[in-house]
N, C-alpha and C positions, 0 to 999 in steps of 0.2 A: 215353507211359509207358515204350513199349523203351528211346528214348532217354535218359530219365532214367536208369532203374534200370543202362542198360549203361554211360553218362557216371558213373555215382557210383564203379563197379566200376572205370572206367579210372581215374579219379582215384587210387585209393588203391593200385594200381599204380603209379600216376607217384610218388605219394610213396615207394613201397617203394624204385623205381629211382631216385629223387632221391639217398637216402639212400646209397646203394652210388655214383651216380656223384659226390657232394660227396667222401666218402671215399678212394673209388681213381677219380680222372676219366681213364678209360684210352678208346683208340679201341673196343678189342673190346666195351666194353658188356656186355651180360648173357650172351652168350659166352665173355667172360673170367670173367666173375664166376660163370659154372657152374662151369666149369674149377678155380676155385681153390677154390668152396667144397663143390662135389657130385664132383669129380673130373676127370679127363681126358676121360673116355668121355662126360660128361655138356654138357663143353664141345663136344667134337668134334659132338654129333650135334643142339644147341641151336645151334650157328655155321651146320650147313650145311642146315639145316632151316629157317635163317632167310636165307640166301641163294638155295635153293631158290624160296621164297614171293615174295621180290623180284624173283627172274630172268620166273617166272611172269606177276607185276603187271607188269612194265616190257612184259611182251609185252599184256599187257590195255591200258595205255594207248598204244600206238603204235599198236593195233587203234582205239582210242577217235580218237586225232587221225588216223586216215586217214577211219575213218568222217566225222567234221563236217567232215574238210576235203572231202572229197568232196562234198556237199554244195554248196560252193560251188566247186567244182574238178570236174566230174562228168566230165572228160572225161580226169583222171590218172590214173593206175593208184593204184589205193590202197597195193603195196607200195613206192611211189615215196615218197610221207609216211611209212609205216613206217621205210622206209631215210634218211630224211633226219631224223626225229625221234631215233632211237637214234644216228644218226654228230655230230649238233649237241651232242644233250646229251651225249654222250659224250665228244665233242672239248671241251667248257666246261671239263668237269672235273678233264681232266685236266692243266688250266692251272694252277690254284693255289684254295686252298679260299675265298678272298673273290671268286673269280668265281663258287664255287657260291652262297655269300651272298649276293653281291649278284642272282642271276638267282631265286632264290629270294623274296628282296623285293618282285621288281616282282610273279612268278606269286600270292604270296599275296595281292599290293596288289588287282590285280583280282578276285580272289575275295573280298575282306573288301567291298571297294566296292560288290560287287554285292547282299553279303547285305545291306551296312547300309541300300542305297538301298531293297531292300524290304521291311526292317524297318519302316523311317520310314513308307512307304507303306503298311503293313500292318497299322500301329498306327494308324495316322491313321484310316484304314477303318471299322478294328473301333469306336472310339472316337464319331465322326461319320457313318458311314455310307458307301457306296459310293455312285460316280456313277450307276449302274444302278440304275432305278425297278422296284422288287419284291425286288432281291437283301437277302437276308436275312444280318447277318452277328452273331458274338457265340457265348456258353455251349449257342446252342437248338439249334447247326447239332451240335453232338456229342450233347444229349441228345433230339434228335428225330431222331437218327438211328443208333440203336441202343448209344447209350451209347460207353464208354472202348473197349470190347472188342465193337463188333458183330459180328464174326464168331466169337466164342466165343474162347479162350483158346487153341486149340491153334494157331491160323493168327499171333497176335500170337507164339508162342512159335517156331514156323518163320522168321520173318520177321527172328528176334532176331539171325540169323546175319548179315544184310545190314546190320544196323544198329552190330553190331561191327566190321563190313568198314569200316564206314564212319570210324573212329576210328585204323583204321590209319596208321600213321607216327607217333604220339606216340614210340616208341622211337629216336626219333633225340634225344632231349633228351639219351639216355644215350649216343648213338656222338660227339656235338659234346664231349662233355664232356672230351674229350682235346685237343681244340684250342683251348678255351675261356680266355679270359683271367679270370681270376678267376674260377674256375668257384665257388669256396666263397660268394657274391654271387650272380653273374647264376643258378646254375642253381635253386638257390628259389626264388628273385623270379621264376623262369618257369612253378614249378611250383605255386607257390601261386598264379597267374592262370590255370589251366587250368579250376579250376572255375568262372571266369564265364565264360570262352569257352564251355565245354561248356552253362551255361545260356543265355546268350544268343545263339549262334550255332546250335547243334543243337537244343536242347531248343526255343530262345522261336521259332526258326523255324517250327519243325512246329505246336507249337502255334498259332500265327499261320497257317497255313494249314487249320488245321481250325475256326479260327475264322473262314474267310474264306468257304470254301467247302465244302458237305458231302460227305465221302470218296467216295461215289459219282459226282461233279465227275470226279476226276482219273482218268486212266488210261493203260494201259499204253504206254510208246513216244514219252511225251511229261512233260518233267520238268512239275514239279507249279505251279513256279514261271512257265513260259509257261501254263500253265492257267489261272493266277488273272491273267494281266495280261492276257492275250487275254481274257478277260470280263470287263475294266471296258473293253475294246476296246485296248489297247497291241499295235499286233501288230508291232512291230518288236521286243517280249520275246525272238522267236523265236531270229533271229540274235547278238542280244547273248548268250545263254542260249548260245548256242551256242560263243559267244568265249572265255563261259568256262568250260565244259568244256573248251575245248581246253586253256586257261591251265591248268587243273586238272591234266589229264593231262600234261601237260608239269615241270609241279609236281612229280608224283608221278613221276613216269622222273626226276628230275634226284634226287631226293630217296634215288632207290632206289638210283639210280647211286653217291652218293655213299657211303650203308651198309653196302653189300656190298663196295664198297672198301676199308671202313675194316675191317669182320668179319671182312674171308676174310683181310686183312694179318696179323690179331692171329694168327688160324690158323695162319698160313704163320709165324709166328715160332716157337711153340709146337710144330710140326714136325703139323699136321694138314691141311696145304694143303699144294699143289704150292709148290713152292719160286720158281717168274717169278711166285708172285700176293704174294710180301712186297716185291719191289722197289718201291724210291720214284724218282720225279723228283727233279731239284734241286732242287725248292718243296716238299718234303713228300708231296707226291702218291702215294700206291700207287696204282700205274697198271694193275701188274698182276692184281686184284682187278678195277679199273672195266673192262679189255679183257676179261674176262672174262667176264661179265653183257653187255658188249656184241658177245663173238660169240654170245650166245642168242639176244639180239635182232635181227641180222645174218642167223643164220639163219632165224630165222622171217621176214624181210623175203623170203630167198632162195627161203623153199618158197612165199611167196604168188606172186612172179613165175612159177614154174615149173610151178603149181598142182600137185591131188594132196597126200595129206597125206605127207609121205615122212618127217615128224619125227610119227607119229601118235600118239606119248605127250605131243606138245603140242598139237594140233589133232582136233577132229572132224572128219569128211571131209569138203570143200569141194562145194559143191552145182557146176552149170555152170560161170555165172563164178569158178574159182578167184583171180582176184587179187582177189574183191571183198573188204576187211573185213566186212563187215556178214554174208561166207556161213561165211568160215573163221574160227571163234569160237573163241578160245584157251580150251581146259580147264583146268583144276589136274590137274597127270599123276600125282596120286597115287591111286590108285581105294581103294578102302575096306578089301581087303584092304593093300596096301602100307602105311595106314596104322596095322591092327593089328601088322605085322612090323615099324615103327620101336615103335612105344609097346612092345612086347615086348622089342625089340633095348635101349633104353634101360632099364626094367625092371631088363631081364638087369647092363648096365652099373656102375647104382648098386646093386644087388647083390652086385656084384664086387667093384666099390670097395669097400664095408662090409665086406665079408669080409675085403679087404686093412689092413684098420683105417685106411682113409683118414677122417680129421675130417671132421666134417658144417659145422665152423666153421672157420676159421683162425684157429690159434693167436696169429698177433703181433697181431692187434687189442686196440687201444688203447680199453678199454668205457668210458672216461673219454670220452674223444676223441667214441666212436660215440655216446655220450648226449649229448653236445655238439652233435653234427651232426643230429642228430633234433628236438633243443629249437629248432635257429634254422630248418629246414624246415618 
């Protein structure tokens, strides 16, 4: 149910940012398009608020691939995967943007393959029955086991947060849309397919495992998906599961790598960035946006080597072993008040603007035009 109701929400999202980036297909994205339609202040603090969150996740998945490679590597130091995760993907990107396409291809390849082989598998199940004599699979396993909402309503509404989490990077449909060749084409045709991916990958997934197995089955420290294949007895689930998480998180740093390149450049044009993060390579590349994001990641590889949290607005303290991933678990370094002083500080901002009689629209739009671009989206 989270999934549906927060998949429909993103959805009409992607269409709102379809709409802006058919129109103006710029790198900055909804950064720029703060900027020009809420104001300066409101682009400045919606650019670095979103660079922020990415510098954050790329340190969460470097954690993610030290953890599984460890795993099978139990004798590396785990800031040794963190440094070689952030300097790979780092170094790809700053090649030219059809190296980040095409490394992005294969990461999504394995992640699509894996869901579809256990859709197939999962539907087959429901449909015919599992290998295992007594496993019960089907509608009975949700309604004999406490319904849509077994644990009341407040625990599915806690939980809504991970499930958003989980949706993040759809915003890059709006940072490609400046490199995009016929973006007035491919970028509908990408955002009118989101709602069957949202149904069939997110939504028909979960569903398919709560039709498989009853929520009381799965649990904490182990995905849900080696849960259900180690009980028709598959236990090599484990590893492959594991392959691709790493695929994933590698996914996700290359993905992040490439956004906050493309955000912090439009920044640094507009004069709200340092001015080495607008420089391009001779392919295009704002390089100085991706080195950027890759000394956060550089340093958090540097304090796991060193143990101690010595950057402790990005880490909780490191138990014994400080180089283990698995002890020094990256926070969100915004604590609850700092986030009331930005949502205040922005407030404050579009306030200002208004006062200065800055347009809540800009003026040169063509509403002919914009009713044109909404009718073929």
């Amino acid at each position: 149910v989270a999934y549906a109701v927060a998949g429909f929400m993103v959805y009409i999202v992607m269409r709102a940012l379809g709409e802006m980036a058919v129109r103006h297909p710029v790198a900055g994205s909804f950064a720029q398009y703060a900027g020009s339609f809420l104001g300066p202040y409101a682009g400045f603090i919606v650019g670095w608020v979103f660079w922020l969150e990415l510098a954050v996740v790329a340190i969460a998945d470097m954690t993610a691939v030290a953890t599984y490679m460890g795993l099978w590597f139990p004798g590396v130091p785990g800031w040794v995967w963190m440094a070689a995760a952030i300097a790979l993907i780092g170094a790809l990107n700053l090649m030219a943007v059809r190296v980040f396409g095409e490394m992005e291809f294969w990461f999504a390849l394995v992640k699509v393959l894996a869901l579809v082989a256990f859709l197939a598998v999962g539907t087959y199940f429901v449909i015919f029955g599992t290998p295992v004599d007594g496993q019960q699979v089907g509608l009975s396993l949700i309604t004999d086991n406490g319904g849509w909402l077994p644990n009341g309503l407040l625990p599915a509404v806690v939980i809504t947060q991970g499930v958003v989490f989980a949706y993040a990077g759809i915003e890059l449909v709006g940072t490609t849309s400046g490199e995009t060749r016929d973006a007035e084409r491919i970028i509908p045709k990408a955002i009118n397919t989101v709602i069957l991916r949202i149904a069939v990958f997110y939504v028909g997934s979960v569903l398919l495992l709560c039709l498989l197995l009853p929520y009381t089955a799965f649990k904490k420290g182990e995905s849900p998906f080696v849960t259900f294949f180690s009980s028709i007895g598959v236990n090599a689930a484990g590893p492959i599961m594991e392959l691709v998480v790493i695929t994933a998180a590698m996914s996700s740093l290359n993905a992040g790598l490439y956004s906050t390149g493309r955000i912090v450049h439009s920044m640094a044009m507009a004069g709200s960035a340092p001015k080495f993060t607008g420089k391009m390579t001779r392919a295009g590349v704002p390089y100085g946006g991706i080195l950027l994001t890759v000394l956060v990641g550089g340093l958090r590889a540097l304090e796991a080597n060193h143990g101690g949290s010595k950057l402790g607005v990005l880490t909780e303290r490191p138990g014994e072993d400080s180089a283990s991933p698995r002890e020094a678990i990256p926070l969100y370094p915004m604590p609850e008040d700092a986030v009331r002083a930005l949502s205040a500080a922005v407030g404050y901002g579009l306030w200002r603007e208004k006062d200065k009689g800055t347009p809540v629209v800009v003026h040169d739009v063509d509403r002919a035009a914009a009713r044109a671009v909404v009718e073929r989206v």
